[in-house]
N, C-alpha and C positions, 0 to 999 in steps of 0.2 A: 663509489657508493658502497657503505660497508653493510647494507642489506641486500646483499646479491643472494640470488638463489640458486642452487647446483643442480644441473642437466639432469639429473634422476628427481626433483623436485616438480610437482606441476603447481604451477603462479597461474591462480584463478583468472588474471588479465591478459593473460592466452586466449585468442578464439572469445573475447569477451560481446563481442557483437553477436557472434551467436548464441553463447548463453544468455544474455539478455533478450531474444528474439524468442529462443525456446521456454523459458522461463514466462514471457507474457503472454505469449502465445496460448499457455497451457494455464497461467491462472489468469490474465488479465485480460479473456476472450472480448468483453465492449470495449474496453477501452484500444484496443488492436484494432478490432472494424472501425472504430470508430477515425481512430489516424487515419490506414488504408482507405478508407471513405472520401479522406482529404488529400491524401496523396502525403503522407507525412511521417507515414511509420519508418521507412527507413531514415529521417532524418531525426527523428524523436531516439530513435536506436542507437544512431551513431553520436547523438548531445549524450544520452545518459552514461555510453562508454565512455565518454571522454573526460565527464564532468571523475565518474568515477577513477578514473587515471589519473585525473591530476589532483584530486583527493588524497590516494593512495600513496602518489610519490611524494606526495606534500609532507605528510604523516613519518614515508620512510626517511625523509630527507633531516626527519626532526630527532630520527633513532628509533620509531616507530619499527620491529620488523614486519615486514609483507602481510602475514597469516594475521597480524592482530591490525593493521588496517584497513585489511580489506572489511573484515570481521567488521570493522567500525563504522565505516564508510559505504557498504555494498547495498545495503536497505534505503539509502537517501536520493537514489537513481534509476540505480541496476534489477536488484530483485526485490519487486514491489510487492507488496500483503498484498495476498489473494482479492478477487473482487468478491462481495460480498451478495447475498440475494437483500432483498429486501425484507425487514422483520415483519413478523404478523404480530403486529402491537396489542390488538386486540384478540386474539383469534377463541382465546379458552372464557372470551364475556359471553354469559348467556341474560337472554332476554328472560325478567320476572316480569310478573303481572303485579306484585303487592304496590299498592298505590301507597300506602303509610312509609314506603321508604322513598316512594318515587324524588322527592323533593331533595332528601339527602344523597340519593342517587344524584342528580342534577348538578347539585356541588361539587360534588366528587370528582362527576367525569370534568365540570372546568376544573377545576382546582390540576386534573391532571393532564387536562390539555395542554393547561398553562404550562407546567414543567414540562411537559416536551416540546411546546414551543419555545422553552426557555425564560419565560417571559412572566408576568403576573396579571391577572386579569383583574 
């Protein structure tokens, strides 16, 4: 394989079970209890390293080197976007009393239901 990496080089897919383990641990805290819950997290751990392995070698085997498929590859598995809270969609609406707008009020808020349901009313 002509993407070998040299003994003073550290290749991300070292110890990749644990950075993936530390990595969710610390931003994907539900979705961790939630495997753990099931009894799955260490097998959820050991698909993502693997899936990411054979990504990687796939990539290098193409002349891809290491650093730029991991780079490629490492988000679709391994180190997943943080979890997120939930938005407060509403939070800065304040309640009016004017009744002359109440009506166009009304439409509005479907009108924008709809778009966040996706959808059209």
């Amino acid at each position: 394989m002509a993407n070998l990496i040299s003994p003073t080089d550290t290749n991300p897919l070292t110890n990749l079970e644990q950075t993936i383990r530390a990595h969710w641990l610390e931003y994907r805290p539900k979705m961790c209890a939630a495997l753990q819950a099931e009894g799955k997290l260490d097998a959820a751990i050991d698909e993502a390293a693997r899936r990411t392995r054979e990504a990687v070698h796939e990539l290098m085997d193409k002349g891809e080197p290491l650093y730029f498929a991991w780079a490629e590859v490492r988000e679709e598995w391994a180190i997943l976007p943080p979890e997120e809270e939930e938005p407060e969609v509403f939070e800065d609406v304040e309640d009016e009393d004017d009744d002359d707008d109440a009506e166009y009020e009304d439409d509005e808020d479907e009108a924008s239901t709809s778009a966040l349901m996706g959808g059209e009313q």
